[in-house]
PAVEXMAR-283642 format. One record per residue (C-alpha): residue number from 1; x, y, z. Coordinates in steps of 0.001 Angstrom, whole numbers. Each point is the difference from the previous one (the first is absolute). Layout:
N
+-----+---------+---------+---------+
:  nr :    east :   north :      up :
+-----+---------+---------+---------+
: NUM :       X :       Y :       Z :
...
+-----+---------+---------+---------+
//
This chain:
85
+-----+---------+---------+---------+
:  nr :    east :   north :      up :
+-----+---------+---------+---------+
:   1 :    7285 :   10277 :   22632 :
:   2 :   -1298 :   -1446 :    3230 :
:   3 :   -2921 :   -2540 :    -743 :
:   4 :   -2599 :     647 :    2878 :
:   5 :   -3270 :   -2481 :    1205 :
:   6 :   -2162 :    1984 :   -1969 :
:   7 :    2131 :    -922 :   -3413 :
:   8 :    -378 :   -3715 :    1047 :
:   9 :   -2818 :    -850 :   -2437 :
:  10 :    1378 :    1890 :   -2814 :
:  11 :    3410 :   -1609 :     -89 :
:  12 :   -1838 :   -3840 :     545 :
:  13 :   -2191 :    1322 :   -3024 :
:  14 :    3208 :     552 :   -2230 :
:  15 :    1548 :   -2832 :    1063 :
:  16 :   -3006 :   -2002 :    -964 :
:  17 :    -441 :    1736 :   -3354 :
:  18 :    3982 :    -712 :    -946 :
:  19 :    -482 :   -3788 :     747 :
:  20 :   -3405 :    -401 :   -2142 :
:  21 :    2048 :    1876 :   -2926 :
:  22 :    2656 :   -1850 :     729 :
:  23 :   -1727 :   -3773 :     217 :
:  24 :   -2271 :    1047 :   -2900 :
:  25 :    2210 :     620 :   -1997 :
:  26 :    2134 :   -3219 :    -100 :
:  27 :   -2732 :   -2339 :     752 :
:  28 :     522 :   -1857 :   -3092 :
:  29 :    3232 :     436 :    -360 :
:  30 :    2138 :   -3589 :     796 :
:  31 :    3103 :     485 :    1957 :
:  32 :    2568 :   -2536 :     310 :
:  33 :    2293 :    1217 :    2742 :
:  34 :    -275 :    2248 :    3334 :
:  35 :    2401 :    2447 :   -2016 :
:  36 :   -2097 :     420 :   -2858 :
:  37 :   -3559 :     359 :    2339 :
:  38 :    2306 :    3083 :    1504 :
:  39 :    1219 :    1313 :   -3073 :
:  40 :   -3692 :     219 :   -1272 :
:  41 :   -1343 :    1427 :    3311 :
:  42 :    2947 :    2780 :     124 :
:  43 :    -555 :    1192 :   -3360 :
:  44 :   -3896 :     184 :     745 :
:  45 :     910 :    1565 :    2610 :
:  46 :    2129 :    2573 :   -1238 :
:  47 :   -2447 :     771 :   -2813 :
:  48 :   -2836 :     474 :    2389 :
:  49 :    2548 :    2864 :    2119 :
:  50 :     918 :    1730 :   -2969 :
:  51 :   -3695 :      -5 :   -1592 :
:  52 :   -1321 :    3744 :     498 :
:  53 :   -2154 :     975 :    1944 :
:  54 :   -3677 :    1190 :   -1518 :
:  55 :    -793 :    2873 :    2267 :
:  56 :    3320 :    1613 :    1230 :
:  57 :    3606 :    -339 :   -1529 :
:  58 :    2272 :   -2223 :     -74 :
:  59 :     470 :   -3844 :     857 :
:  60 :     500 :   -1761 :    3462 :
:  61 :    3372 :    -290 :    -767 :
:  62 :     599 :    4056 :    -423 :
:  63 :   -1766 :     425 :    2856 :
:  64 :    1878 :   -2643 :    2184 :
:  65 :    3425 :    1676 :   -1836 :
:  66 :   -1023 :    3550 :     785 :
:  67 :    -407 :    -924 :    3963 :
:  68 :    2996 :   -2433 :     351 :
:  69 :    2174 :    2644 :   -1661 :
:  70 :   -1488 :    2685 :    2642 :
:  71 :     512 :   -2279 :    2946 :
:  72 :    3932 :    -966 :   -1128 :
:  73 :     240 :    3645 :    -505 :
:  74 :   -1161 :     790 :    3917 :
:  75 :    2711 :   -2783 :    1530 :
:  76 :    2918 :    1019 :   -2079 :
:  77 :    -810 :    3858 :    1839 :
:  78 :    -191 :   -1854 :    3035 :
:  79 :    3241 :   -1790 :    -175 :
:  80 :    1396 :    2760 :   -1325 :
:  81 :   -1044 :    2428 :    2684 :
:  82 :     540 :   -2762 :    2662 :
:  83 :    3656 :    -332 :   -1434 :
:  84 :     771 :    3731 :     692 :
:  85 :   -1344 :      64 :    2957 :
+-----+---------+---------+---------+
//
């Protein structure tokens, strides 16, 4: 998946929604370390990937899965056909 000029203002617009989930969240949460501020985040984080969607199936995660495993897919037939060439 190619992200184009056009898809600009939608991916800012995630982006900003994760970090306002994120922040509002743990606002009054004390952390006493750097570690445990990025333990917190990355398990906020990972909850708000696999959270399901409300109009369409699946999760961000599935969805980020499902294209990784496609493009890994396309460059081991590549190497493979480059191999036999």
């Amino acid at each position: 998946m190619e992200f184009h000029i056009k898809q600009k203002a939608s991916v800012e617009g995630t982006v900003g929604k994760i970090a306002t989930t994120i922040i509002a969240s743990l606002r009054n949460v004390e952390f006493h370390s750097f570690e445990e501020l990025y333990q917190a985040v990355r398990e906020k984080l990972d909850e708000f990937n696999t959270t399901p969607f409300q109009k369409r199936d699946g999760s961000r995660k599935e969805i980020f899965e499902n294209h990784l495993s496609m493009c890994i897919s396309k460059c081991t037939i590549s190497i493979i056909t480059y191999c036999t060439i």
